[in-house]
N, C-alpha and C positions, 0 to 999 in steps of 0.2 A: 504494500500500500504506500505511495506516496503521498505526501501532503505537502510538497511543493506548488502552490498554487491550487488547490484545494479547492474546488466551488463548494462542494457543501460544510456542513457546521462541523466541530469537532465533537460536538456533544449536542442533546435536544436540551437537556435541561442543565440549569445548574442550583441547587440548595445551599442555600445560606443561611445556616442555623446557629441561635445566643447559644454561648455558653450554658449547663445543665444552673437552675439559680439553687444556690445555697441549700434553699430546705430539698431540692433533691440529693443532695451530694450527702456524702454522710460526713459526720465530724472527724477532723484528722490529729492526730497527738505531737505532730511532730516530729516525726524519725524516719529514718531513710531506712528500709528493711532490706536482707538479702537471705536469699532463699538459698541452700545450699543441697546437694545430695548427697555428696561423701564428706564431712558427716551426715548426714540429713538433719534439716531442722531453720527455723529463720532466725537472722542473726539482726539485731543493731549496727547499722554502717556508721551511720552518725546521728546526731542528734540535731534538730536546731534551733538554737537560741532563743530564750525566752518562751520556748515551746511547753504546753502542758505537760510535755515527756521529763523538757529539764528541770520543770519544777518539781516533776514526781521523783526525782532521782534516777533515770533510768540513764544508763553510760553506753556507749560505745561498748562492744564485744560484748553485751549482755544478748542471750538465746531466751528468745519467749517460746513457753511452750502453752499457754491457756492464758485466756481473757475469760474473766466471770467463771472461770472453774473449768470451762471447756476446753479443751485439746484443742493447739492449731497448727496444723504442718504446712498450711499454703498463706502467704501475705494475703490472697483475696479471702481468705477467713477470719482475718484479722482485722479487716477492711470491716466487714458482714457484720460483725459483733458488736461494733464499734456502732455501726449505723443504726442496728437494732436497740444499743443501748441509749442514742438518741444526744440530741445539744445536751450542753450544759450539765448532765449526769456524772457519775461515778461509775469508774471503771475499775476492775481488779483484774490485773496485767501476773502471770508466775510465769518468773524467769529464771533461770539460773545465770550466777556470776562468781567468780573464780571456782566454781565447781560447787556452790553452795544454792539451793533452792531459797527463790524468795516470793515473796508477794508485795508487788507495789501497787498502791492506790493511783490512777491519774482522774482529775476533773477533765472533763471533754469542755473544750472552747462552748460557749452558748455561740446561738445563732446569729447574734449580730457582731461578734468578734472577728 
């Protein structure tokens, strides 16, 4: 196919859609996750600043395994838990860090944050 000189369109349509607004999105904590196989499990990349993650204490190379008690092997389950747990709520995050199980509390941003 050439499209040098082209008579007709390149496309019939084109969609131009906002951004999803806020109350669809779900509330985020702050932290860059990375999904790993060997070992398996999702890790803390980083954190960022002034994020409900940094106020909760959560560091770099901390491995979450449950939100609210629930087991999470995929960042989109992480994502899921968070959304269902909704703005401005309480979240209970268990991670392990230097080899030690913990459970940290984070606030989720409210919705005009």
């Amino acid at each position: 196919m050439n499209f040098d000189g082209a008579s007709s369109p390149l496309a019939h349509y084109l969609w131009i859609t906002k951004p999803a607004p806020p109350e669809r999105r779900g509330p985020r904590i702050g932290v860059i996750l990375r999904e790993q196989e060997d070992p398996r499990g999702i890790w803390v990349e980083r954190v960022i600043p002034d994020s409900p993650a940094e106020k909760a204490g959560l560091l770099p190379g901390d491995q979450f395994l449950a939100t609210d008690g629930k087991e999470a092997k995929r960042v989109k389950e992480i994502q899921d838990a968070l959304a269902e747990r909704g703005w401005g709520k309480e979240v209970t995050v268990t991670i392990v860090r230097n080899g030690s199980k913990k459970e940290v509390t984070v606030i989720l941003p409210s919705l005009k944050d």
